[in-house]
N, C-alpha and C positions, 0 to 999 in steps of 0.2 A: 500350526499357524501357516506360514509361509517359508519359501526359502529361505529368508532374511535369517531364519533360526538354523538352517543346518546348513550340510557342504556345498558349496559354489561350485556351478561346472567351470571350466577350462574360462580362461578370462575370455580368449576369443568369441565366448556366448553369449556373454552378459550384454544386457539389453541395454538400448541409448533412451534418454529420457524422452524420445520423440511420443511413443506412445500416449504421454500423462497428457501429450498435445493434442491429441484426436479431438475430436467435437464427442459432448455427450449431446443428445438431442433430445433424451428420454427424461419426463420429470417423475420424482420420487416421490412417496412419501411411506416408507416400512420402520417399524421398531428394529432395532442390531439386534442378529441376535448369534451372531460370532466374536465372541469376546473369550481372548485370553486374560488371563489372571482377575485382579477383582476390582472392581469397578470401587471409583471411591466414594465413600455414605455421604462426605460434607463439600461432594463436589453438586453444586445442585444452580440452574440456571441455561442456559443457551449460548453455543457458542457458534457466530457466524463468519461466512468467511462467503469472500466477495470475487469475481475475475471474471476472465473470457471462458463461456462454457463451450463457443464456436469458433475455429477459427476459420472456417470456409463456408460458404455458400456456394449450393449451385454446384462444386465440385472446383470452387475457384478460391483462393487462401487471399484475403484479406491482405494488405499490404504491408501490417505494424499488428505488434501482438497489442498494441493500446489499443485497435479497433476491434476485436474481437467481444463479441456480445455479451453482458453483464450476467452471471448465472449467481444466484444465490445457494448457497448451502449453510443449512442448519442442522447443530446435531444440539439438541433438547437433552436435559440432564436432570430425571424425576425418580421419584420412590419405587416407578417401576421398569425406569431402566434409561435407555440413550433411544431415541427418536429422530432418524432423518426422513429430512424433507430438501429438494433442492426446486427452486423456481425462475425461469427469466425471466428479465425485468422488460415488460413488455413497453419498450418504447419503442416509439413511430420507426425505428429504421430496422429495430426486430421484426412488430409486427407484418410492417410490408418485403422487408427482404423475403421473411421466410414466405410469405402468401406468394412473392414473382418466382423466390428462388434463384437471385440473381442479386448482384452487389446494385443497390439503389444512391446510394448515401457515399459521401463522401468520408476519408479519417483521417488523423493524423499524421498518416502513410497511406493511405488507400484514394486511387482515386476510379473513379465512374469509369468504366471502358465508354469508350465514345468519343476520346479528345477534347481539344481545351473548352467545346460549346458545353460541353454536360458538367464540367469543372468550373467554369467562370462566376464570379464570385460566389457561389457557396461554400459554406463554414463547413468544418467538419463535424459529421453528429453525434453526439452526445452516448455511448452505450451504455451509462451508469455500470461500469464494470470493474472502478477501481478500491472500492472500501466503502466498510457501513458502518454506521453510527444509530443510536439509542436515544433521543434525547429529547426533553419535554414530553414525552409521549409516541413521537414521533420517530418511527424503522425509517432509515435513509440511505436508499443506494447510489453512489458519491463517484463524480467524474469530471475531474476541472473544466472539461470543454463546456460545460452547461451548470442549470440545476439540478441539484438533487431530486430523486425519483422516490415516492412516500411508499413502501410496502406495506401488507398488514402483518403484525408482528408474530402471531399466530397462524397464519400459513403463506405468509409470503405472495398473496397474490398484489398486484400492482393495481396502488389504490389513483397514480397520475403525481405527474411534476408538481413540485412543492416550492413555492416561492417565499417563504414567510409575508404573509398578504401585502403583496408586491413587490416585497422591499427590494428581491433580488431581479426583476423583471430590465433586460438588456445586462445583465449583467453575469458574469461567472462563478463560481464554489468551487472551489479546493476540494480534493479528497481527504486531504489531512488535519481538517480543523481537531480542535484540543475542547476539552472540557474537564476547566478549572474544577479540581475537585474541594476547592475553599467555597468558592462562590456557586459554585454551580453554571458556570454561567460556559455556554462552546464558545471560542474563537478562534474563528476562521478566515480566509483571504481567496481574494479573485482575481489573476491578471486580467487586464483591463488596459482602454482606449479612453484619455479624458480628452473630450470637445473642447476646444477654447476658442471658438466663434470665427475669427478670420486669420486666427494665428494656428500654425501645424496643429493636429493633435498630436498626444504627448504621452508614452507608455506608462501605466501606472498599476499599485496592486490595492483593489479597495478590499479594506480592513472591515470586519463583519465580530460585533459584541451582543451576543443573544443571548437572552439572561434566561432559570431556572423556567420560566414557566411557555418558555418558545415565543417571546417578544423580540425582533430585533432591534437590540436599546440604544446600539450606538456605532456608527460607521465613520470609515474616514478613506480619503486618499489618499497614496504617496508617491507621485510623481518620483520616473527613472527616466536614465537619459537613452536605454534602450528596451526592449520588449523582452522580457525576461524569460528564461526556461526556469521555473519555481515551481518547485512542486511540494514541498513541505515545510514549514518551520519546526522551530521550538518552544515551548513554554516554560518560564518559571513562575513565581510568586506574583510577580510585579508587570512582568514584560513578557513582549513576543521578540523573538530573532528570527529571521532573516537573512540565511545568506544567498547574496544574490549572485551566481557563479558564473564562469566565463564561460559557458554554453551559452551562444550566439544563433539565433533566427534570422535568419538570413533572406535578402531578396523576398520579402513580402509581395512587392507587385508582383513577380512571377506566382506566386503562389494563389494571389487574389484573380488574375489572368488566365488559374486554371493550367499553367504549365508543368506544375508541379509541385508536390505536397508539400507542406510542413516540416515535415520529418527529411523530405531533401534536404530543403534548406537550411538545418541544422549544422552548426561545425561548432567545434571547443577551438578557441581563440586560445593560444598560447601568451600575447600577449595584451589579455585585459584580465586585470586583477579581480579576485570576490573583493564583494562588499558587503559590508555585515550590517543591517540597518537593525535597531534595536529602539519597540514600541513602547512605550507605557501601555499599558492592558487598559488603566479606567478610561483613558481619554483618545485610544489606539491613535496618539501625537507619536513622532520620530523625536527619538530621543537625545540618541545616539549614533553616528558612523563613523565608520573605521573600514579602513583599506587594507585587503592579506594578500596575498600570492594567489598565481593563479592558479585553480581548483574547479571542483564540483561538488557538491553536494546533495543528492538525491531524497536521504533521507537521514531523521533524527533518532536517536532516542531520546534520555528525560533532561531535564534544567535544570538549574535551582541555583538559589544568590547566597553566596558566602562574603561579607563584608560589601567591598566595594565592587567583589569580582563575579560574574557570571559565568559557571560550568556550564559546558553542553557538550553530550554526546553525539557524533553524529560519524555516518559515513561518508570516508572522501576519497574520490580520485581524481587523478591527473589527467585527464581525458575523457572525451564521451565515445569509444568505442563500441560502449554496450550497445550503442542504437542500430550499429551494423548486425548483431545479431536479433534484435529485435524487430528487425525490417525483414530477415526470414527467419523463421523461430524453426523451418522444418530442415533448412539446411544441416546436412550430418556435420558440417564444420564451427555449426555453433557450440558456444562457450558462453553460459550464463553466468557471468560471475559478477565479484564485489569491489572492494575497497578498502581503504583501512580506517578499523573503527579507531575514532581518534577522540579525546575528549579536552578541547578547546576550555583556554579562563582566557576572559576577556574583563580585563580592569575597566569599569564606566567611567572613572572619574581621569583617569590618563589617556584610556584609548590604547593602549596596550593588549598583543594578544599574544598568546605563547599558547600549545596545545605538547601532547605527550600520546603517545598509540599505546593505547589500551590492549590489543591485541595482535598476534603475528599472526594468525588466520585472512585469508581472506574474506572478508563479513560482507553482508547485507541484510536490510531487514531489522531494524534494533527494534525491539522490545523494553517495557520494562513495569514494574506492575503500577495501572495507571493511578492507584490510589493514592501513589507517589509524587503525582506527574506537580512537577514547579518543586516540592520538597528533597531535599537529600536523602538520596539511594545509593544503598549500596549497590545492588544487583543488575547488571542488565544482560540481554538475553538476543543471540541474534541467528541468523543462518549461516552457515559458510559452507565452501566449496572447498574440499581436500585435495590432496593429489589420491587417487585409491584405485588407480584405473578406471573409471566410471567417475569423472566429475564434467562433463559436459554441464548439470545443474546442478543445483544447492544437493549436498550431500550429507550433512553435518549441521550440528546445532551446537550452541557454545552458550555458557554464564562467565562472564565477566567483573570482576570485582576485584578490591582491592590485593586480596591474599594471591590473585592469577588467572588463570583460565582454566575451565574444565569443560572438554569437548567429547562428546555422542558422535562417533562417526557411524553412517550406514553403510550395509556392504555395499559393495558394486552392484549396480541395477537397481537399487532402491534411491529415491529423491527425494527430498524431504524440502520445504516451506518455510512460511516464516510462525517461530516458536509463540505463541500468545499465551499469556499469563493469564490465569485463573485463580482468584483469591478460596482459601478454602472458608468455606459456612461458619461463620465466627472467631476469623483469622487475627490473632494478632502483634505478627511478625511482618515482615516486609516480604519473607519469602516462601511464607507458608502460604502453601497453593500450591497450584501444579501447572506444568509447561504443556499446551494443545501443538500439538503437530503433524499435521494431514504427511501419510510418506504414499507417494507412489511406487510400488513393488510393478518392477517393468518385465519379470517372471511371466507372472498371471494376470496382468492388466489390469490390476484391483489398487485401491487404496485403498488405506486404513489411517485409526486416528488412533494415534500412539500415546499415550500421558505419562507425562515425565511428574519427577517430584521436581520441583523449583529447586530449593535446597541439597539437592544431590543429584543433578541429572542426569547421573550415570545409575541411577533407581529408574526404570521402566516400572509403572503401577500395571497395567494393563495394554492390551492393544483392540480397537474394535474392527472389525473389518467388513468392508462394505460389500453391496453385491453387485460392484462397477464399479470403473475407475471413477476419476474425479479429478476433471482436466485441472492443469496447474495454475493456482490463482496470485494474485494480488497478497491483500491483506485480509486480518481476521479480527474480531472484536468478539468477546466474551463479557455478558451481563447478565448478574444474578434478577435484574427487571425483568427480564421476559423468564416466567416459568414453562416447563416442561408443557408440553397440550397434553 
């Protein structure tokens, strides 16, 4: 296989995760056919995974690793073996960037060389490069600044922006939306700008309920008193949550004037508290609010209602630091790191919350198998960053549950993503399945996709190895809907 398996040279050699960041620019499409150990028979379906395949043009780095262009990758799981294929999602700021070869478009950190006329009020564009989803039919590559971009599910070519016939037209999509696995139904959210005629507009997050067969059947708004940094909820049975964290957007008119990005004008407000706004699902009405400490919260794992109280796992920290490193991703002095996973009960009927840390790793990234998602689970599953000499990026993988923690660390120079659960071919356990994990080995420049057992992740089943890196992404979703081509 790889180093990963034998002796490490002197720590001084080992490789920084800058590599896994290069731009691939090449697309794929070959069967694996470097595979240690044995591929599992009742692993069978597609697992994909979403992120910036570029982070430069032109020979010039993008300003925010959130503007780096949407690269697809699929690894296909059939009778005669594992199939990748990687493609970008060709929107308007891919296809003409790469035709000038020069930064055209604006992003959440990037702005036009040219000063404040080539900046003035334009949006940032949309790369579809944060997470894909499966649903009614429909492959969707998923980027809050816009809509969703429609792939074809069988080879990834970009079939054009998808609005659910209209519904979402002026309006934003979340990367994170959830699909109920009771009802079938995704719900998802948009930060959002509501008109009210000759009175200010007024920050809000419209609420999006699209039921099994890809109707969007019911929307709402919820007015906030500022423009929120939101980038994920939670699900349970009943409800959506909500926390909406002291990460503060700052100076808009400078940013609308073209003086300066987004991502500037970010700061964590030490003192404005979260607030945890909690929906009803049928009616996506506010239910519930409650006031915590101040925080962040980037992202979740699963929900579910016990009595009168709401569990929810999620990651938290006490600051937005990570954006300094996310504003140069090639800096040798970056540190990608997490938070503490922590798993919050929040009483509806008092408004009481009290949470407990789940883990003394630094985490990011939660998982957890979504067949679960709103129901009580035991298990969840996340990345973390160890100390190992080599932890600049996620280096580790962890399961969490009641009995403790059991942690996979990789050696130094290897990096490793965020773990995605794959149910096995007629599963029926909560953790029978197995853990997907893309590792970049900083060695040889190569990635591989390592499969854990769920149930004992210190079991390696296999590893497949590719014939090229596979720059570091976002997120991943595995569905036994899409079969093998």
């Amino acid at each position: 296989m790889s180093r990963m398996s034998g002796a490490l040279p002197d720590r001084n050699e080992i490789p920084t995760c800058h590599g896994g960041l290069a731009d691939l620019n090449e697309e794929y499409d070959y069967a694996i056919d470097s595979i240690e150990g044995e591929l599992p028979r009742d692993l069978r379906g597609t697992f994909l995974r979403n992120g910036p395949g570029r982070q430069t043009i032109g020979g010039t780095p993008f300003g925010h690793w959130f503007d780096g262009d949407g690269m697809l990758a699929a690894f296909s799981f059939g009778e005669q073996g594992v199939r990748f294929r990687n493609r970008y999602v060709r929107t308007p700021k891919y296809v003409e960037e790469t035709a000038a070869g020069r930064i055209l478009y604006r992003g959440f950190g990037t702005q036009i060389p040219g000063g404040l006329l080539k900046n003035l009020l334009r949006a940032p564009a949309n790369p579809a490069n944060t997470h894909v989803i499966y649903h009614a039919g429909h492959l969707l590559a998923l980027n809050e600044g816009g809509r969703p971009w429609e792939v074809a599910a069988d080879t990834l070519e970009t079939l054009g922006e998808f609005d659910y016939d209209g519904a979402l037209q002026g309006k934003t999509f979340s990367a994170h939306g959830k699909i109920d696995p009771g009802s079938g139904d995704y719900i998802n959210f948009g930060t959002g700008i509501k008109m009210r005629g000759l009175r200010p507009p007024q920050p809000c997050l419209n609420l999006y309920r699209i039921d099994p067969a890809g109707r969007m059947a019911t929307t709402n708004q919820l007015l906030l008193d500022t423009f929120p940094f939101c980038h994920d909820f939670a699900l349970s049975a009943r409800h959506g949550v909500f926390f909406i964290n002291s990460i503060v957007i700052g100076d808009m008119t400078g940013f609308l004037l073209g003086r300066h990005s987004l991502s500037d004008g970010i700061r964590f407000d030490s003192g404005q508290s979260m607030r945890v706004l909690v929906v009803d699902l049928e009616t996506l009405q506010l239910v519930r609010e409650i006031e915590t400490d101040p925080g962040a919260i980037i992202h979740f794992g699963n929900a579910f209602e016990e009595g009168d109280e709401l569990v929810v796992d999620a990651m938290h920290t006490a600051d937005f630091d990570a954006n300094t490193t996310l504003t140069n991703v090639f800096s040798p002095d970056a540190h990608f790191g997490g938070g503490e996973y922590r798993r919050y009960r929040i009483n509806l009927k008092t408004g009481g919350l009290v949470f407990e840390r789940r883990s003394e790793n630094e985490s990011e990234f939660p998982t957890f198998n979504p067949a679960f998602s709103g129901r009580s689970s035991a298990a969840g599953y996340s990345a973390c960053s160890i100390p190992n000499g080599a932890d600049s990026f996620f280096n580790a993988i962890q399961r969490v549950d009641d009995s403790g923690t059991r942690l996979v660390t990789l050696p130094p120079g290897c990096y490793g993503s965020e773990p995605v659960f794959a149910a096995a071919t007629g599963a029926t356990r909560e953790d029978d399945g197995y853990l997907l994990e893309v590792v970049y080995d900083g060695y040889r420049n190569l990635s591989e996709l390592q499969i854990y057992r769920a149930d004992a992740i210190d079991e390696r089943v296999c590893t497949l190895t590719l014939r090229h890196h596979l720059p570091h992404q976002f997120h991943g979703y595995f569905t036994s809907q899409i079969p093998a081509a």
